[in-house]
N, C-alpha and C positions, 0 to 999 in steps of 0.2 A: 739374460741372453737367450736368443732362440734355440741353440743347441744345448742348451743348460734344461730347457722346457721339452723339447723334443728328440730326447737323443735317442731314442731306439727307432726312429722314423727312416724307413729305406721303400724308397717309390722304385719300383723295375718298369722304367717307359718303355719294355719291352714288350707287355704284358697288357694290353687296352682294360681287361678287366680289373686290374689291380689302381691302375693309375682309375678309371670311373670310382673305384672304392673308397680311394683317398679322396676324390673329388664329395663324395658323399659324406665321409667327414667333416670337411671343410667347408661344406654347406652346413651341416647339422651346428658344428662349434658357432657358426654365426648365427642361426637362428639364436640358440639359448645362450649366445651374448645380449641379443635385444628381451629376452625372457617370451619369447611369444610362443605359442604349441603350432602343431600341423596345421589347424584349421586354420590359422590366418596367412599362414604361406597357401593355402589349397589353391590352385592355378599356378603359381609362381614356382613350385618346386623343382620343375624340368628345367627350367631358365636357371634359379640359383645352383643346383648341379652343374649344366652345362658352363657356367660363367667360371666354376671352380676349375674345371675340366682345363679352362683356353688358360687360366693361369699359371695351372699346371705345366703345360706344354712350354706356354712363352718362356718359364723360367726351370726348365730341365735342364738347362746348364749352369744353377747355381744347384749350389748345396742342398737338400730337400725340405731342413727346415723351414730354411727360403721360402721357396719355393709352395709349402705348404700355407705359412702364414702370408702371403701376398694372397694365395688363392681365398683364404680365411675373409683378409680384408675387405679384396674385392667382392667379396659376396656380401659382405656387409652393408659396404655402398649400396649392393645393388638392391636390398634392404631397406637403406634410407629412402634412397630414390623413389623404387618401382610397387613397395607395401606401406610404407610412412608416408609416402610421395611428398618430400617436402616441399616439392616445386607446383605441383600441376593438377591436385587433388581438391575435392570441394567434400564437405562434411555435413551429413544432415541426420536429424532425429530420428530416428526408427522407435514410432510406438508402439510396433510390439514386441521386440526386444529392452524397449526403455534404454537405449542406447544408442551411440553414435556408430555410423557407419560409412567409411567414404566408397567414393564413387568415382571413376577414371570419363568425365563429358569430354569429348574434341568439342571446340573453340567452335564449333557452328553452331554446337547448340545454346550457345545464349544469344543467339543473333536479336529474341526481344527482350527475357526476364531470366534471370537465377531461378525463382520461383515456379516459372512456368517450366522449367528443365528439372525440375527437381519434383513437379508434381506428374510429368509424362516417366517416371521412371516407377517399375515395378521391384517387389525387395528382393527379385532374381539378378535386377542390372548390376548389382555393383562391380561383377565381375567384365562389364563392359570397357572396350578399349583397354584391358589390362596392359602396361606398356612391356614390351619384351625389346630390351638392351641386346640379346645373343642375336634372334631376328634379322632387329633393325643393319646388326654388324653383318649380317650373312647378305643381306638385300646390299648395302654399301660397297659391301667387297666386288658383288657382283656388276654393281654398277662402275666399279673404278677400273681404267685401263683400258677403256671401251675399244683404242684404236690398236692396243698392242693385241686384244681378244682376237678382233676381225681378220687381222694380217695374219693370227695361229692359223681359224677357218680359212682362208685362205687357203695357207699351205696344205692344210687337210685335203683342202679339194682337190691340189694340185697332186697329191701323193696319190688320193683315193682313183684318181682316174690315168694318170701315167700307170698303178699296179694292174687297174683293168683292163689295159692296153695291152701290158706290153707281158701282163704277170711273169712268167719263170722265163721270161726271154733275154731278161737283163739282171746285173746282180742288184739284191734291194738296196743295198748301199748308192747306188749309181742312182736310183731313183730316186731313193729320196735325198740327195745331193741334188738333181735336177729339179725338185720340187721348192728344195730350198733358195737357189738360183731365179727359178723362175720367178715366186714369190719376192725376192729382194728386187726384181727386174720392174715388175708391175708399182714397187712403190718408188721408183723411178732415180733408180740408181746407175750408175753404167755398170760394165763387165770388169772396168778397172777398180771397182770401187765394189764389185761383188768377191772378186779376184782376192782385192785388202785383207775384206773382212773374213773371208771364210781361209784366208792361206793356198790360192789357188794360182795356176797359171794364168795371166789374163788371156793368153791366144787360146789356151783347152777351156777357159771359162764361155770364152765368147762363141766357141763352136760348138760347147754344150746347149748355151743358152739357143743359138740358131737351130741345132739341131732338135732339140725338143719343140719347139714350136711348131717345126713341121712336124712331128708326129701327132702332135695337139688336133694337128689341122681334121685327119676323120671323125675326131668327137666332135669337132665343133659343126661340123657339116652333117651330122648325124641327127635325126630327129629327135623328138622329145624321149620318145620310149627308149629307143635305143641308146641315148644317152644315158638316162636311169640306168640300163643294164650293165651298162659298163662301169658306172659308179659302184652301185650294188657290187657286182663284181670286185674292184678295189676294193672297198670295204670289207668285205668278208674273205681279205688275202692278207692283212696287216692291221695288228691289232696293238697299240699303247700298254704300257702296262696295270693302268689303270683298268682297261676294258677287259683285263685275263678274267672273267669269272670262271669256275668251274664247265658250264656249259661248253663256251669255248676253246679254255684249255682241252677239252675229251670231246671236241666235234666229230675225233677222226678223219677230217680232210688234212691238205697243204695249205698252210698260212705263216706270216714272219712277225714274231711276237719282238717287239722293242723293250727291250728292260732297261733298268738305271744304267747300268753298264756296259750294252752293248743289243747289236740286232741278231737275232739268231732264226734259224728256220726250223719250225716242226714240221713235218710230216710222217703220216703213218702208213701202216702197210700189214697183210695180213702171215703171218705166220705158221708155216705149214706145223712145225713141231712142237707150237703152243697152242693154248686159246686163244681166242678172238682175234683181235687187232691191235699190234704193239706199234706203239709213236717214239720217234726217236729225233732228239733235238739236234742238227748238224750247224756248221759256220766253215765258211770258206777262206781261204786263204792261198797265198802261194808259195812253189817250194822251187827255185829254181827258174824262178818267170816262168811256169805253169799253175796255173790255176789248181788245187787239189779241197777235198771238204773231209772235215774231220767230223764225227759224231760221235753222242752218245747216248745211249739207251734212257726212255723214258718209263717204260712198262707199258701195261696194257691200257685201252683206252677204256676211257670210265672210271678209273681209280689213277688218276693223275691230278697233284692237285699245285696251285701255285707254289705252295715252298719246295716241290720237287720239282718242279722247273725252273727254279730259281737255282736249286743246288746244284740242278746237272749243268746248269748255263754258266756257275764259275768252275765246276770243275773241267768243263772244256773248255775254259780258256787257259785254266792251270794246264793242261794239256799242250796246248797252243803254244803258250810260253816259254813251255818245257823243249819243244819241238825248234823252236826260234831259238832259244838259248846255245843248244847242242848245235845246231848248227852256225853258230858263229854269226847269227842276224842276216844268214844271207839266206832264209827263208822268204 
């Protein structure tokens, strides 16, 4: 049994370097299942890693010895496949090793002879067209979904230039609500049907959607540069939380960072009774049918880094909640 084999095995997918680590095992145990040494993986070693790595992940929600012997396998395969190459490989004599050595040719080049493809190769090629399975997945994934991709960019644009427009003049929720709207609009859906999907009013759907249009209308009348500027603009007001690098998290400007749970606003400001310049993450709400914003402190700028923004962003919503609870939901 596999837990009978692997019982002191605990992977913490918490941890990127520990699951890579496992993943380096799990490469190695399949090399010296085929009995081969490093040198005949040489090229192929970051692929059999990486191929450990995606198995690891896919099966993080079984058990670990699972999960390590799948990754085990699949490295094996990619063993037979892409160093054995039982499918696509052609073998020839190397006389000065006195030995066989294959060679990875794309299909154009026998377009006359075997022979003449095997005599235009030097005994540096064999490392030519090495096939890479992780690659080929990365190129695939990229290419699939083409139409739900375009409609994302889209909305990007749509966000990126309503923030340049209108930046602190509207709440970002409202924007990017209209962004989302206007996007569902353009793939030519009605208001009733925008209204469905998002859980919205159709009559406040349909005067959002009219009324953002016209405010669309100075960008689009707007020349080439000035349009730029105003993008530019958006863009460096609202950032995914993919894009938090350090840089950005400590710009010390105003911008609305989106995280997995909700949209928050940073801004910073200079501090007479500290150093430098302290950023403090705020979210708005209301208490009362008045609009009020709740914050809290970030530290100084330059030593803030994403898991402190991350932490002060659920600790103000614990806040939030707290604030809504005592009041009886009639915040």
């Amino acid at each position: 049994m596999i837990s009978q084999t692997l019982p002191q095995l605990f992977i913490d997918y918490h941890d990127p370097g520990e699951v890579t680590r496992w993943a380096v095992r799990a490469a190695g145990k399949a090399r010296r299942r085929f009995k081969i040494g490093h040198d005949a993986c040489n090229g192929h070693w970051p692929d059999m890693v990486q191929t450990a790595l995606v198995m690891l992940y896919q099966h993080a929600d079984k058990p670990n010895p699972y999960a390590f012997t799948a990754a085990v396998n699949e490295v094996m395969e990619y063993i037979s496949v892409s160093i054995y190459n039982l499918g696509n490989a052609w073998r020839w004599k190397d006389g000065d090793t006195k030995g066989w050595r294959t060679v990875y040719i794309e299909d154009q080049a026998f377009e006359d002879s075997k022979d003449d493809a095997y005599d235009s190769f030097s005994p540096h090629d064999f490392r030519t067209g090495i096939p890479r399975p992780v690659e080929s997945y990365v190129i695939a994934d990229s290419q699939a979904n083409v139409v739900e991709r375009f409609w994302q960019a889209v909305e990007r644009e749509f966000t990126s230039v309503l923030f340049g427009l209108k930046r602190a003049q509207q709440h970002p929720n409202a924007l990017l609500r209209a962004a989302k709207i206007l996007t569902m609009s353009c793939q030519g859906q009605s208001y009733h049907a925008i209204a469905l999907e998002l859980d919205l009013d159709p009559d406040a759907t349909q005067k959002t959607l009219l009324f953002y249009r016209r405010e669309l209308q100075p960008f689009l009348d707007a020349g080439p540069l000035l349009q730029g500027a105003i993008r530019a603009q958006g863009q460096l007001s609202i950032y995914h939380h993919s894009e938090l690098t350090p840089e950005v998290i400590n710009c010390g400007r105003r911008y609305v960072a989106i995280l997995p749970h909700g949209l928050f606003t940073v801004y910073s400001h200079h501090h007479h009774n500290k150093n430098g310049v302290r950023a403090s993450l705020q979210q708005g709400y209301r208490e009362n049918g008045k609009p009020k914003v709740h914050k809290v402190e970030l530290g100084r700028v330059g030593s803030i880094t994403y898991d402190k923004l991350l932490e002060a962003s659920l600790t103000l919503q614990k806040k939030l909640a707290g604030r809504y609870a005592s009041s009886g939901g009639a915040a």
